[in-house]
C-alpha positions as a printed Julia matrix, in Angstrom:
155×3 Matrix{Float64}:
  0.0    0.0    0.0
  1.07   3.25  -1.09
  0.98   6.67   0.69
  0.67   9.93  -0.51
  3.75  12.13   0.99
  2.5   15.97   1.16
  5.13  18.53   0.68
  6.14  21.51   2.53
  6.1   24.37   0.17
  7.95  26.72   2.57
  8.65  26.66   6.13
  8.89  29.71   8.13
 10.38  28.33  11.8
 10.97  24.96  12.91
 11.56  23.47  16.45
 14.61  21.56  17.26
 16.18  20.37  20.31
 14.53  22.56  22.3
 15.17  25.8   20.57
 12.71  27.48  17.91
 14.72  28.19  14.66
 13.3   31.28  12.66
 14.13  31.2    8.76
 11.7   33.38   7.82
 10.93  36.59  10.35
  8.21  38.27   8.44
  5.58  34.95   8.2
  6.89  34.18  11.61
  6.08  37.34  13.61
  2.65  37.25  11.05
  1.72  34.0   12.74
  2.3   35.45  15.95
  0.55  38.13  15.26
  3.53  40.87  16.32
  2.27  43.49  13.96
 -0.35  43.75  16.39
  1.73  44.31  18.86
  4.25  46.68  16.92
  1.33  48.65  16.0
  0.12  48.89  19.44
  3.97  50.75  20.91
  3.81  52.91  17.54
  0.78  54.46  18.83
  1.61  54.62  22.26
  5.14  56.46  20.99
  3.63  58.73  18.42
  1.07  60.03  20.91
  3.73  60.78  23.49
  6.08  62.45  20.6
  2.13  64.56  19.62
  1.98  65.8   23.58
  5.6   66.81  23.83
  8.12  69.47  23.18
  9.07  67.42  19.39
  6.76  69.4   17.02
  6.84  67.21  13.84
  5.57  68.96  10.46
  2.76  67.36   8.34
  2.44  64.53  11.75
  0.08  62.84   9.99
  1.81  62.0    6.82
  4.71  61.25   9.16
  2.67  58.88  11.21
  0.27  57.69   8.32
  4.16  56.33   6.74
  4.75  54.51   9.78
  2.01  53.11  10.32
  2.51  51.68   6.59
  6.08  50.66   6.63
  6.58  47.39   9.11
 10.58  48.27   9.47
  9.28  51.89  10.79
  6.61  49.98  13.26
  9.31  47.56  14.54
 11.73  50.38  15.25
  8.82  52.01  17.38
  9.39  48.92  19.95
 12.6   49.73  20.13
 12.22  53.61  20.36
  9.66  53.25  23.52
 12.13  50.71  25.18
 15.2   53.15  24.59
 12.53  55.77  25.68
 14.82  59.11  24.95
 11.62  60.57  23.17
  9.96  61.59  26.15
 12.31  63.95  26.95
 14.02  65.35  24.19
 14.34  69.31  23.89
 14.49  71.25  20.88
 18.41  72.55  21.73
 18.82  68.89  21.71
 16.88  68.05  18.5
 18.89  70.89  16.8
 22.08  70.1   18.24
 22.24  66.61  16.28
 20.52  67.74  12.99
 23.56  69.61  12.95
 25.87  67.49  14.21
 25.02  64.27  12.75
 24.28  66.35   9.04
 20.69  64.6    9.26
 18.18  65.26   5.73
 15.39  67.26   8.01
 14.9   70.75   9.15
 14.27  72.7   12.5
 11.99  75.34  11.07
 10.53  78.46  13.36
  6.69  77.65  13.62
  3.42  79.15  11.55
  1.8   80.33  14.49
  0.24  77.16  15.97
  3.87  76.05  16.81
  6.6   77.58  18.03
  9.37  75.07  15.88
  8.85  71.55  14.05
 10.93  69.41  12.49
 10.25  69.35   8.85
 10.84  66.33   6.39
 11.63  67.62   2.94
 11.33  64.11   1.6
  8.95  61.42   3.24
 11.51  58.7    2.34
 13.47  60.62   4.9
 11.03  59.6    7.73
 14.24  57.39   9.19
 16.28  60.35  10.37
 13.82  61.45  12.66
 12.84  57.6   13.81
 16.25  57.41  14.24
 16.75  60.57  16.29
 13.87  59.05  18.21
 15.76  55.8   18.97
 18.86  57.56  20.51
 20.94  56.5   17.09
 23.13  59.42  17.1
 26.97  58.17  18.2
 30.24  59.85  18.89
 33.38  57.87  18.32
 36.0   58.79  20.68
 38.82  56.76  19.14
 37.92  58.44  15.35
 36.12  61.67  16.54
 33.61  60.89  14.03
 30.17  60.62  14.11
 27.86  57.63  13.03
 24.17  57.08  12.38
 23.77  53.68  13.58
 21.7   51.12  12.84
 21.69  48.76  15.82
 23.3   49.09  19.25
 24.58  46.68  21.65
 24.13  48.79  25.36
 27.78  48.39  27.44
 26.73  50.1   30.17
């Protein structure tokens, strides 16, 4: 007697001695449903960055892009764990546009708003996530400065 074998097309995590091996992170956090949960600290963070001192031209485009863009949603996890963007002044804001050379503006307000950071160019929606997220870093050894794109904390 013959049986019928059915293949596996793709598989997106497997389990093996004890550990759960991820191949494909996408499917897998869609099965867990984490872009529920990504969604969830990208509201909590753009409502604190609304009620604070960061004025953000055009915020709904901003957060409408976000909100679209599951790379920009998973960095919002990280940017209410690092939690800098509760406190962040405009000196501050200003200080590492400069700086750091980023593709945004500090503009003087229309009235409604004293200042706001102002993105020329949508696609450059990652300069101020990444301001958000504390990516800004000094090299003592180089005296240069970096944009980084993922930190390992020694302190």
């Amino acid at each position: 007697m013959r049986k019928n074998v059915d293949s596996i097309d793709r598989i997106d995590c497997f389990y093996f001695d004890g550990s759960i091996n991820i191949l494909n992170p996408t499917q897998f956090k869609d099965i867990f449903d984490y872009l529920h949960e990504y969604k969830d600290d990208s509201n909590d963070v753009l409502t604190t960055v609304k009620e604070s001192e960061i004025n953000i031209a055009d915020f709904d485009r901003f957060v409408d892009s976000v909100r679209n863009d599951r790379r920009a949603l998973w960095k919002m996890r990280e940017i209410k764990r690092v939690g800098i963007y509760n406190n962040l002044s405009r000196g501050e804001v200003e200080q590492i546009v400069s700086d750091f050379n980023l593709s945004i503006d500090v503009e003087e307000g229309d009235g409604n708003e004293d200042w706001a950071i102002a993105i020329p160019d949508l696609r450059k929606k990652w300069d101020i996530i990444r301001l958000l997220n504390d990516d800004h870093l000094y090299s003592d050894l180089s005296k240069d400065r970096y944009q980084v794109y993922g930190k390992d904390n020694r302190s």
